[in-house]
N, C-alpha and C positions, 0 to 999 in steps of 0.2 A: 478969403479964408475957406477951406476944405476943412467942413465940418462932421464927426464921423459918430457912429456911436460904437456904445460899448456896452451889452447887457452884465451888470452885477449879479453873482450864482449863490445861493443859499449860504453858501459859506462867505461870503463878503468878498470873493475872488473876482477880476474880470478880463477879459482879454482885450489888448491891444490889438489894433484891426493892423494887416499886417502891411500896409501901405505906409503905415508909420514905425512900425518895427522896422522897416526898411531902412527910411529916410534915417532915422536915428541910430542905425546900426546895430540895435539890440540884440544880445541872443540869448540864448539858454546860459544863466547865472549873469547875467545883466543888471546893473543896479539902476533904478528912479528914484530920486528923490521927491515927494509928495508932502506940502501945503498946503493949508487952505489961505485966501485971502478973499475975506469977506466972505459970501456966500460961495466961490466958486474953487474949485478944487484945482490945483497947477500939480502939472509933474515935470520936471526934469529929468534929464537923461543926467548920472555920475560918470565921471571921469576915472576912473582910478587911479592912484597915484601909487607908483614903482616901490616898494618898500625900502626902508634905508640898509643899506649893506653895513658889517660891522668896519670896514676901512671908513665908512665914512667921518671926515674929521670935525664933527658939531657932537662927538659919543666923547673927545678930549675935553668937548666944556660941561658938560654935563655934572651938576656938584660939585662946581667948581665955587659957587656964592653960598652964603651962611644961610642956611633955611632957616634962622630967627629961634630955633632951640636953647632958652635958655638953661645952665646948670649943668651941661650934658658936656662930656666930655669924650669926643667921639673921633679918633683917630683921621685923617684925611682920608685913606687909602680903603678902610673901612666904609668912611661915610658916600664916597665917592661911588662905589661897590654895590653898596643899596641904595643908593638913588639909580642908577644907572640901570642895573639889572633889570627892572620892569618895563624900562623903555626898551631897552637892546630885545625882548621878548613881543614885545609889540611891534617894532621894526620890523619884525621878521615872518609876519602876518602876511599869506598868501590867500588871492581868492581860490577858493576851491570848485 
């Protein structure tokens, strides 16, 4: 195991030593993911995942099941519409 360090800067910030930025592809808007288990601090490298396009066909199921609202008398087309809308805007999330 190639053990490295990393000095912590007044602000809680620290740098990757860059023989591991390497290895792990990292760059400038790079995401880690960071846990602790037990005392010791783990990072991972994130993957990103492709954002969903609006062709794609999992936005036709979407409000498609009764969200347990009772009393409410809420047209399909409508209810389908606000559900859907806040995902199709999330989908659409690019890293910058």
């Amino acid at each position: 195991m190639n053990i490295q360090k990393a000095k912590v800067t007044s602000k809680g910030q620290l740098t990757l030593p860059k023989s591991i930025r390497d290895r792990l592809n990292l760059e400038k808007g790079s995401y880690i993911a960071i846990y602790l288990e037990k005392d010791q601090l783990v990072m991972k490298k994130v993957n990103p995942k492709k954002p969903l396009s609006e062709a794609d066909p999992i936005w036709d199921m979407v409000g498609m099941f009764h969200d347990g609202c009772e009393g409410e008398e809420i047209s399909r087309e409508s209810s389908v519409e606000n559900k859907v809308t806040p995902f199709r805007e999330a989908a659409k999330w690019k890293q910058s």
